[in-house]
TINU-454079 format. One record per residue: x, y, z of N, C-alpha, C in turn; residue number from 1. Coordinates in pm, whole numbers, plus 50000, padded with zeros to 5 digits. Layout:
<atoms>
<atom><n_px>X</n_px><n_py>Y</n_py><n_pz>Z</n_pz><ca_px>X</ca_px><ca_py>Y</ca_py><ca_pz>Z</ca_pz><c_px>X</c_px><c_py>Y</c_py><c_pz>Z</c_pz><num>NUM</num></atom>
...
</atoms>
This chain:
<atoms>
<atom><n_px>57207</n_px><n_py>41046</n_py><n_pz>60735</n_pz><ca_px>57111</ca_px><ca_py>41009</ca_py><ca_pz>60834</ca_pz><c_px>57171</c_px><c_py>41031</c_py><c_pz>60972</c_pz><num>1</num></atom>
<atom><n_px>57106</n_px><n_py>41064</n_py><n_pz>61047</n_pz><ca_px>57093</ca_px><ca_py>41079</ca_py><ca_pz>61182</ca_pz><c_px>57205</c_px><c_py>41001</c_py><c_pz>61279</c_pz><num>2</num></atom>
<atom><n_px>57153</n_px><n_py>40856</n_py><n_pz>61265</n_pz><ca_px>57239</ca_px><ca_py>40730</ca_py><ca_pz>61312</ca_pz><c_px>57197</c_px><c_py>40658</c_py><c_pz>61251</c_pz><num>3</num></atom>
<atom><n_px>57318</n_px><n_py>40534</n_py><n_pz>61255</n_pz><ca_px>57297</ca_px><ca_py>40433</ca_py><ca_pz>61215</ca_pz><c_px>57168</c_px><c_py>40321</c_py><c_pz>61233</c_pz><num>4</num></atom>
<atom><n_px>57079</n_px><n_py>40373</n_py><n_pz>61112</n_pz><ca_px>56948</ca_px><ca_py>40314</ca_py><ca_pz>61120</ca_pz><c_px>56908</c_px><c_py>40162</c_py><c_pz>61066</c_pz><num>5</num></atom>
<atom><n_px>56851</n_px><n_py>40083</n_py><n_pz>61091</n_pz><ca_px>56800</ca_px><ca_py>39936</ca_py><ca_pz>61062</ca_pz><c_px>56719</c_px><c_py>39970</c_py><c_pz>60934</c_pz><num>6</num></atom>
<atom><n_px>56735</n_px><n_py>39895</n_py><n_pz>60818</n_pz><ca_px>56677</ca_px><ca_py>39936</ca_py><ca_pz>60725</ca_pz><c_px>56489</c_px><c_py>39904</c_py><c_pz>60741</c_pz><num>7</num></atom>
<atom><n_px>56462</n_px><n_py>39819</n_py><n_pz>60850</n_pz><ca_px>56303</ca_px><ca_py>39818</ca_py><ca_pz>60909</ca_pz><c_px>56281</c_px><c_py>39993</c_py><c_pz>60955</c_pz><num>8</num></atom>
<atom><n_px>56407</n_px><n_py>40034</n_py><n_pz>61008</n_pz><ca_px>56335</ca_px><ca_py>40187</ca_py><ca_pz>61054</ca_pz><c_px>56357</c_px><c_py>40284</c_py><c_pz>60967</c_pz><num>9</num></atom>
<atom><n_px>56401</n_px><n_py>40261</n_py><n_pz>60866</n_pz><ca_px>56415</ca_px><ca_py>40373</ca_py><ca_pz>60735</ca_pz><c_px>56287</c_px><c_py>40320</c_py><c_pz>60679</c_pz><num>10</num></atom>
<atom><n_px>56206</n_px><n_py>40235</n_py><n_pz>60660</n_pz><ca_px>56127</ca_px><ca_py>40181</ca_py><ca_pz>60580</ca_pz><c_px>55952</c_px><c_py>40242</c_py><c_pz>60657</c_pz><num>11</num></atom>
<atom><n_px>55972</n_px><n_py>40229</n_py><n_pz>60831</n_pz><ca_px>55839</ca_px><ca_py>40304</ca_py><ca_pz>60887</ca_pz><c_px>55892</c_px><c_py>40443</c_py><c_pz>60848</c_pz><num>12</num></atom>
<atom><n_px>56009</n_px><n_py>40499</n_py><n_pz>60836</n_pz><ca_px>56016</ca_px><ca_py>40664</ca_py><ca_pz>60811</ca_pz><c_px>55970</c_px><c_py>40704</c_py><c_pz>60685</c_pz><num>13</num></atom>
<atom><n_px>56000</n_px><n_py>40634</n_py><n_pz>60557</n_pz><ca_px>55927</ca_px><ca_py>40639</ca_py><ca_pz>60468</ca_pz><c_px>55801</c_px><c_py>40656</c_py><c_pz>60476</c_pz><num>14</num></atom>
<atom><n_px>55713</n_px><n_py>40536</n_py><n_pz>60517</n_pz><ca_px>55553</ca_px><ca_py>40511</ca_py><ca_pz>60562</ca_pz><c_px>55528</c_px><c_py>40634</c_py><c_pz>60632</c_pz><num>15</num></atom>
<atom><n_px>55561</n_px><n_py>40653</n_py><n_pz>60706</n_pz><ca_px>55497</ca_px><ca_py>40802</ca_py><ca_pz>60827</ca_pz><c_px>55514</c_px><c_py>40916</c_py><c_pz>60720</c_pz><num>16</num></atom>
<atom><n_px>55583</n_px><n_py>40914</n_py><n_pz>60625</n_pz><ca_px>55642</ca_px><ca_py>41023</ca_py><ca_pz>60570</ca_pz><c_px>55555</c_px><c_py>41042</c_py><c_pz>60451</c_pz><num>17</num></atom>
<atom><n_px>55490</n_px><n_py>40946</n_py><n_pz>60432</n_pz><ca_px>55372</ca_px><ca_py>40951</ca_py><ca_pz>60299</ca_pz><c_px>55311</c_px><c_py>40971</c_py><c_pz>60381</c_pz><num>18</num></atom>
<atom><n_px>55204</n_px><n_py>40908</n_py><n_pz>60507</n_pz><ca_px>55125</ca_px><ca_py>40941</ca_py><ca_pz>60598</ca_pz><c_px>55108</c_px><c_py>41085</c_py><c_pz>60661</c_pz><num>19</num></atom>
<atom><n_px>55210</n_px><n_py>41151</n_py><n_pz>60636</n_pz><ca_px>55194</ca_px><ca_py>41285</ca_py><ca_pz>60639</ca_pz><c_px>55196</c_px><c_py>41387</c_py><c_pz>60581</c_pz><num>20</num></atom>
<atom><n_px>55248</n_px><n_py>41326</n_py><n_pz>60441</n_pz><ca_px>55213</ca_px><ca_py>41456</ca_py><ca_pz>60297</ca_pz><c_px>55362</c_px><c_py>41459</c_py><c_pz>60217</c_pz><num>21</num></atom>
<atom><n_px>55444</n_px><n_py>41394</n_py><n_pz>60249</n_pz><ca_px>55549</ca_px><ca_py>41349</ca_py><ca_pz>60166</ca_pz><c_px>55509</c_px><c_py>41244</c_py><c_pz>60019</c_pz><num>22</num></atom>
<atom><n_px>55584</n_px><n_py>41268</n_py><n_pz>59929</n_pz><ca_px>55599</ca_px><ca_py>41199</ca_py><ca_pz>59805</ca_pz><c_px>55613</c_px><c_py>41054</c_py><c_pz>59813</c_pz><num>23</num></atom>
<atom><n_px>55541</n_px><n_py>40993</n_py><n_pz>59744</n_pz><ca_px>55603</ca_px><ca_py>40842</ca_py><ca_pz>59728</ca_pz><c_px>55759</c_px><c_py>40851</c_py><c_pz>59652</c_pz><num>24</num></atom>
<atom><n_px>55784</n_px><n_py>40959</n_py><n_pz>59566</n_pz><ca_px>55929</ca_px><ca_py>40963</ca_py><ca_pz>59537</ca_pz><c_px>56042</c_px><c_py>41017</c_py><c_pz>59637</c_pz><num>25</num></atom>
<atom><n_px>55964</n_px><n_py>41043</n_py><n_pz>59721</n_pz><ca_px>56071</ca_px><ca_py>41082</ca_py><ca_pz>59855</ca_pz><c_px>56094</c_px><c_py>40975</c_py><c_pz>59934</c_pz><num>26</num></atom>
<atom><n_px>55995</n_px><n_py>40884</n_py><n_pz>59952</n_pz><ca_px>56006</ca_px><ca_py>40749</ca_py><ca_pz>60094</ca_pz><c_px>56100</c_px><c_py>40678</c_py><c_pz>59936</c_pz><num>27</num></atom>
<atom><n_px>56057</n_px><n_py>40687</n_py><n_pz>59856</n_pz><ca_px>56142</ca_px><ca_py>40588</ca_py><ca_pz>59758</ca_pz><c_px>56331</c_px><c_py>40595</c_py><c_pz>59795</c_pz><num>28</num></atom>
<atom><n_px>56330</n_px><n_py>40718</n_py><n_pz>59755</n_pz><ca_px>56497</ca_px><ca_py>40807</ca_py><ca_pz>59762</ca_pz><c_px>56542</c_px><c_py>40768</c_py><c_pz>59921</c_pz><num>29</num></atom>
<atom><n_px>56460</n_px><n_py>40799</n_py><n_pz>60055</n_pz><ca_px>56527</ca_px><ca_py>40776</ca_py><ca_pz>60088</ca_pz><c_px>56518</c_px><c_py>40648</c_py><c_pz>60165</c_pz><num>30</num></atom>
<atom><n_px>56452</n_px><n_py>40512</n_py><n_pz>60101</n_pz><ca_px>56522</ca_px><ca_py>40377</ca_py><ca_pz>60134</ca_pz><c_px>56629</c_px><c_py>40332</c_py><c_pz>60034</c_pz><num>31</num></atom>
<atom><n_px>56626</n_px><n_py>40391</n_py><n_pz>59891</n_pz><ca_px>56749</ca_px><ca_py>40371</ca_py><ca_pz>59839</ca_pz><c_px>56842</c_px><c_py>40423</c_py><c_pz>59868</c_pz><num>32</num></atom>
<atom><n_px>56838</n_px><n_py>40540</n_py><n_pz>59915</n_pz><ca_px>57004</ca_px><ca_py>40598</ca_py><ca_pz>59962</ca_pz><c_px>57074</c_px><c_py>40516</c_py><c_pz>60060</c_pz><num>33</num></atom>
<atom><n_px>56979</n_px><n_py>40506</n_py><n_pz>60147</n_pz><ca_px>57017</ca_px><ca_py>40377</ca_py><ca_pz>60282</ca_pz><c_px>57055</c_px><c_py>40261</c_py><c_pz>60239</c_pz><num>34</num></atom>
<atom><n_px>56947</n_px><n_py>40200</n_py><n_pz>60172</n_pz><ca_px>57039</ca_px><ca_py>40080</ca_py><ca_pz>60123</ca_pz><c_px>57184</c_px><c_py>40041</c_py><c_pz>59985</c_pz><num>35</num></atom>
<atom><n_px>57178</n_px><n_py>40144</n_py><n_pz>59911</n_pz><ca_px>57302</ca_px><ca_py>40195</ca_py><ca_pz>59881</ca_pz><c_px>57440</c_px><c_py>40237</c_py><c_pz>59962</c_pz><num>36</num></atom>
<atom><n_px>57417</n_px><n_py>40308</n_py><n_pz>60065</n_pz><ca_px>57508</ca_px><ca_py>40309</ca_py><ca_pz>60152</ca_pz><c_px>57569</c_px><c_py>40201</c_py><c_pz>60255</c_pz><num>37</num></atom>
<atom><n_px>57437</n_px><n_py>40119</n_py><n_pz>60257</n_pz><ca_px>57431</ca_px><ca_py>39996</ca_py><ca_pz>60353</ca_pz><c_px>57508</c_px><c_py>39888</c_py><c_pz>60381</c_pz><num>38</num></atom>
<atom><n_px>57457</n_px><n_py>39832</n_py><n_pz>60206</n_pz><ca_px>57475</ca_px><ca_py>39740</ca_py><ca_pz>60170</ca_pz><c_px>57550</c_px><c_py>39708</c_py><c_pz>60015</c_pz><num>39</num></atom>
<atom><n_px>57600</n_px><n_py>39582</n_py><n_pz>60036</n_pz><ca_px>57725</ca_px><ca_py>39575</ca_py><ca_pz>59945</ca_pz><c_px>57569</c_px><c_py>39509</c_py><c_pz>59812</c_pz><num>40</num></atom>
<atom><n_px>57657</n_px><n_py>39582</n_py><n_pz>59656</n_pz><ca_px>57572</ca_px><ca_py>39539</ca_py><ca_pz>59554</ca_pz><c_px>57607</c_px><c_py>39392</c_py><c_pz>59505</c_pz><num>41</num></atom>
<atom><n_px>57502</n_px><n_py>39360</n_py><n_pz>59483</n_pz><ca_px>57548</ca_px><ca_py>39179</ca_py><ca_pz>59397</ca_pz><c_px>57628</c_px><c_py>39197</c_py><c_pz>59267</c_pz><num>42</num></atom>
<atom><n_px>57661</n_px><n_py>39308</n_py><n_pz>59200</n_pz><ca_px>57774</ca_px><ca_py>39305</ca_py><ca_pz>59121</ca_pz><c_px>57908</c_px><c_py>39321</c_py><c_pz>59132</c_pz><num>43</num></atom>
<atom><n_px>57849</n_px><n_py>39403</n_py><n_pz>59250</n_pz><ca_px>58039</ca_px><ca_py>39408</ca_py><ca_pz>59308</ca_pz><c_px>58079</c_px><c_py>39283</c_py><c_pz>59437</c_pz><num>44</num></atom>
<atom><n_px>57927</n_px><n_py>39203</n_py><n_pz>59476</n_pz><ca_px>58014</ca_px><ca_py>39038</ca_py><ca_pz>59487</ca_pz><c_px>58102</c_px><c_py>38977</c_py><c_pz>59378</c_pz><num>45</num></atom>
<atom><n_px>58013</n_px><n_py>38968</n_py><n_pz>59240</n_pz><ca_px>58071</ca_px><ca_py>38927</ca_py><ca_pz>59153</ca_pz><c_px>58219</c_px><c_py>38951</c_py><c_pz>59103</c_pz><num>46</num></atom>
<atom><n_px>58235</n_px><n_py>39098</n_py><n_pz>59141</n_pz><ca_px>58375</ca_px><ca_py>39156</ca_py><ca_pz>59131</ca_pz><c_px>58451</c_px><c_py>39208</c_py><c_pz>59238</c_pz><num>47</num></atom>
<atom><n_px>58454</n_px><n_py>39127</n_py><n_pz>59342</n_pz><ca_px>58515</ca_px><ca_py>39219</ca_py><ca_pz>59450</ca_pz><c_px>58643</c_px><c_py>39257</c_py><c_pz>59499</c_pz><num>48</num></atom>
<atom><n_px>58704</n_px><n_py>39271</n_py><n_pz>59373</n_pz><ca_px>58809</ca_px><ca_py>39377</ca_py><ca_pz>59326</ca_pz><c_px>58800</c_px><c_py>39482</c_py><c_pz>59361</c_pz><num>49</num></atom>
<atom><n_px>58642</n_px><n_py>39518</n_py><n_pz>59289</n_pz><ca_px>58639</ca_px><ca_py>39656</ca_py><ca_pz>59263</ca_pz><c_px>58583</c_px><c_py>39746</c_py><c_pz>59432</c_pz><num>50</num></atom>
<atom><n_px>58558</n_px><n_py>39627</n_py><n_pz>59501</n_pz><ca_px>58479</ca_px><ca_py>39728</ca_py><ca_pz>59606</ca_pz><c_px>58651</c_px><c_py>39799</c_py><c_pz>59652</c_pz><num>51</num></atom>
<atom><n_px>58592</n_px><n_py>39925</n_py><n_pz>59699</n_pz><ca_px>58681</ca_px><ca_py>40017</ca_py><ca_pz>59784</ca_pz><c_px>58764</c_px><c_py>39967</c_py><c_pz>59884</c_pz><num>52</num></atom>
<atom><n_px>58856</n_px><n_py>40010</n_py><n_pz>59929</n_pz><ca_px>58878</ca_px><ca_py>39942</ca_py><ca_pz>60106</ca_pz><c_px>58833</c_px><c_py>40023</c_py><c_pz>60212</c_pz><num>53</num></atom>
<atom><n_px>58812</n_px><n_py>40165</n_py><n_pz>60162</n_pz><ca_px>58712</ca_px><ca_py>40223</ca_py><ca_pz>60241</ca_pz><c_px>58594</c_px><c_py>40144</c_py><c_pz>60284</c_pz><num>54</num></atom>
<atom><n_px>58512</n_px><n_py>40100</n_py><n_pz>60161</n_pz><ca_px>58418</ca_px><ca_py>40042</ca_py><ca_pz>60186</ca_pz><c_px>58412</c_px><c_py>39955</c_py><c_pz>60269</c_pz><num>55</num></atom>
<atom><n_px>58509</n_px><n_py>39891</n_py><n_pz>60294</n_pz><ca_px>58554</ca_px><ca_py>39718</ca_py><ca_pz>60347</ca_pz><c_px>58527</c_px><c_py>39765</c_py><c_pz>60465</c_pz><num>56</num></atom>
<atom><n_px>58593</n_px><n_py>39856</n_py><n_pz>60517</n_pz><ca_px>58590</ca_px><ca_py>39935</ca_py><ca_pz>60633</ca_pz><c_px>58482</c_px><c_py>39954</c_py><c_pz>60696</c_pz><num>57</num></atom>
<atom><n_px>58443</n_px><n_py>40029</n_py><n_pz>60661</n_pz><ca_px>58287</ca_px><ca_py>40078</ca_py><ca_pz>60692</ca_pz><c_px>58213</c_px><c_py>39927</c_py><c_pz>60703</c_pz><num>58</num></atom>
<atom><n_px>58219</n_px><n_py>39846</n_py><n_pz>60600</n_pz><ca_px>58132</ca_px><ca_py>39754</ca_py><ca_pz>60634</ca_pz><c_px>58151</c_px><c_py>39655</c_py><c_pz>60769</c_pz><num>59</num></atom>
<atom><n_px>58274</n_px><n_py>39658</n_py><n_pz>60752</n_pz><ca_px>58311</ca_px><ca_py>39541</ca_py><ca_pz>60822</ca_pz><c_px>58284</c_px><c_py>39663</c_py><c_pz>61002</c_pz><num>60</num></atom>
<atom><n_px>58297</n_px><n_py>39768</n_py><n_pz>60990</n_pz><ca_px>58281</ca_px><ca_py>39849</ca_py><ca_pz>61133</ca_pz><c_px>58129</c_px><c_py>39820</c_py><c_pz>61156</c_pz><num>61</num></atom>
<atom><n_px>58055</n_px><n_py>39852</n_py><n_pz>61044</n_pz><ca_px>57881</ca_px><ca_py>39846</ca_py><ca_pz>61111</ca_pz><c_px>57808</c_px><c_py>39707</c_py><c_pz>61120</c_pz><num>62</num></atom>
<atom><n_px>57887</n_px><n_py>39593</n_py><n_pz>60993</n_pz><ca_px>57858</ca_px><ca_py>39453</ca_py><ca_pz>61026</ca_pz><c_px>57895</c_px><c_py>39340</c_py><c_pz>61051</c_pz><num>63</num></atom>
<atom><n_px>58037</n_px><n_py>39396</n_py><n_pz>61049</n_pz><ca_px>58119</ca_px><ca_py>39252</ca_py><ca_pz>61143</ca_pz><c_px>58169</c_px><c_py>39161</c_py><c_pz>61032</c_pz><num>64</num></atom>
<atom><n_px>58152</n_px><n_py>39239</n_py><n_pz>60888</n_pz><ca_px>58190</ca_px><ca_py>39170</ca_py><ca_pz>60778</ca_pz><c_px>58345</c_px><c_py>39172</c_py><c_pz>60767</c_pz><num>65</num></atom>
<atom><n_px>58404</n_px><n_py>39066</n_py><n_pz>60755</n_pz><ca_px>58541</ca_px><ca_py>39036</ca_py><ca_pz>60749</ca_pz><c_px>58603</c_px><c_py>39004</c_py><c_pz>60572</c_pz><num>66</num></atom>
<atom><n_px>58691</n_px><n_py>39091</n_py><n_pz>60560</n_pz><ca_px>58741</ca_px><ca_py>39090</ca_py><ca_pz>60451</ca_pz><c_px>58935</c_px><c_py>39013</c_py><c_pz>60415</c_pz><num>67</num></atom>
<atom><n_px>58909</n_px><n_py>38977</n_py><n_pz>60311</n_pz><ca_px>59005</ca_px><ca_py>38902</ca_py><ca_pz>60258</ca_pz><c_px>59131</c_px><c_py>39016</c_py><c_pz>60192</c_pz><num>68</num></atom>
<atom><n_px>59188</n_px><n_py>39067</n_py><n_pz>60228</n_pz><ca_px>59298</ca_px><ca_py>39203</ca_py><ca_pz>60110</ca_pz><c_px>59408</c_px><c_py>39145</c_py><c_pz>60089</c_pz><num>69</num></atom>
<atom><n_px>59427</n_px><n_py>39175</n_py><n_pz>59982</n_pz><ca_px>59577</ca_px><ca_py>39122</ca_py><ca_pz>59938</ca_pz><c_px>59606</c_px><c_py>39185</c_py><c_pz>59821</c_pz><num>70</num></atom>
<atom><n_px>59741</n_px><n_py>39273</n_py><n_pz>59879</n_pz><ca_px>59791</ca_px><ca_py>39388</ca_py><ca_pz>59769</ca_pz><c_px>59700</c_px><c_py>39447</c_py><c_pz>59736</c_pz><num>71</num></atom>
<atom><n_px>59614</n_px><n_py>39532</n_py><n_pz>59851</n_pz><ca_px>59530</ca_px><ca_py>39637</ca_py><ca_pz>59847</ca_pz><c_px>59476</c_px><c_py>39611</c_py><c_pz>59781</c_pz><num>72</num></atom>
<atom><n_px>59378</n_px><n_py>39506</n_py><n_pz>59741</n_pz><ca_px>59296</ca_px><ca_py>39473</ca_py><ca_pz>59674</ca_pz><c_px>59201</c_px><c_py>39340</c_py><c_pz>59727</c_pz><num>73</num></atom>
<atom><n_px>59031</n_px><n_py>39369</n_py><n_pz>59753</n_pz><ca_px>58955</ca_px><ca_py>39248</ca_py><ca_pz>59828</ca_pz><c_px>58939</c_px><c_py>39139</c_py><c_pz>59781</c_pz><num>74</num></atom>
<atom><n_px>59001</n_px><n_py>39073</n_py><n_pz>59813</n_pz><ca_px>59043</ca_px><ca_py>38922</ca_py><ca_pz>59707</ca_pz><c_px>58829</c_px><c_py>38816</c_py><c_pz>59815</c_pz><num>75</num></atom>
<atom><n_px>58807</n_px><n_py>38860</n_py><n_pz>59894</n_pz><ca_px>58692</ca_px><ca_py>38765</ca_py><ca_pz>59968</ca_pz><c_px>58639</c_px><c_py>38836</c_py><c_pz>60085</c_pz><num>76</num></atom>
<atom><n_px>58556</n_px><n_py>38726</n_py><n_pz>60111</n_pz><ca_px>58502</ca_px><ca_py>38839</ca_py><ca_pz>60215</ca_pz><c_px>58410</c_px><c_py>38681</c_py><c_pz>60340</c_pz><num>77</num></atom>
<atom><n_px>58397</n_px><n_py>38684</n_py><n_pz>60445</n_pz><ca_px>58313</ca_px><ca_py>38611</ca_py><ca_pz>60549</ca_pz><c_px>58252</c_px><c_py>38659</c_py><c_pz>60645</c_pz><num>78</num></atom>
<atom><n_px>58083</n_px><n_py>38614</n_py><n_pz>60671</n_pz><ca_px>58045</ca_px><ca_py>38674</ca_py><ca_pz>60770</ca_pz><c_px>58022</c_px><c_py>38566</c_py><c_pz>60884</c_pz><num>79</num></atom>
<atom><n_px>58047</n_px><n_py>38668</n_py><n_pz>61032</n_pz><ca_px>58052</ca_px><ca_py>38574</ca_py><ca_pz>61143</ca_pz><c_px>57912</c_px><c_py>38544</c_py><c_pz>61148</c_pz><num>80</num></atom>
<atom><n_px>57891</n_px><n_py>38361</n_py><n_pz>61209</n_pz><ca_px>57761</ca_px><ca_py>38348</ca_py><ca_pz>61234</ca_pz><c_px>57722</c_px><c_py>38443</c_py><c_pz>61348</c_pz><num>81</num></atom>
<atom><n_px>57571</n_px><n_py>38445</n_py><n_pz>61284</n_pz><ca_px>57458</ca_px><ca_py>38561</ca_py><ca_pz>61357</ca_pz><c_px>57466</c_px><c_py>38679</c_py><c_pz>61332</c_pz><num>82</num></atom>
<atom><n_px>57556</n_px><n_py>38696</n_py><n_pz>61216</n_pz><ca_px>57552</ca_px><ca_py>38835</ca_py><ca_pz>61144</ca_pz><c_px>57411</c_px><c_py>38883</c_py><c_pz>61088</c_pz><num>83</num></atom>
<atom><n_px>57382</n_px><n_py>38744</n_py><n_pz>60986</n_pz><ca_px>57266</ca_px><ca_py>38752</ca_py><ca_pz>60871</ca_pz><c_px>57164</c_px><c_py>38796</c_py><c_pz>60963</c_pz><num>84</num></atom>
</atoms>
């Protein structure tokens, strides 16, 4: 994507994008790609071992999400109030 978009403005790009002769399997693809890239999955809360530290990265650069590492590995994670 373009820039770093609000998942409200991937969601009218979808809408305009059926509104103009695009697929409902296209606005589908691309709010899941976005929010796949976005956002962290509720299974890998459950295990957050497994997330990347790339990932950590990235997240913590676009949301201020602060991570816990220890021996290269994400032992936790906290977000500052007024993140949510």
């Amino acid at each position: 994507m373009e820039a770093i978009m609000s998942l409200d403005m991937v969601a009218t790009r979808a809408i305009n994008g059926i509104e103009v002769g695009e697929t409902k399997q296209e606005a589908i693809h691309l709010i899941t790609s976005f929010v796949e890239s976005n956002y962290i999955r509720k299974t890998t809360l459950a295990d957050m071992g497994s997330l990347p530290i790339k990932d950590a990265v990235v997240l913590n650069e676009r949301h201020g999400i602060e991570f816990v590492v220890n021996d290269g590995k994400v032992m936790g994670f906290k977000i500052k109030k007024g993140m949510v």
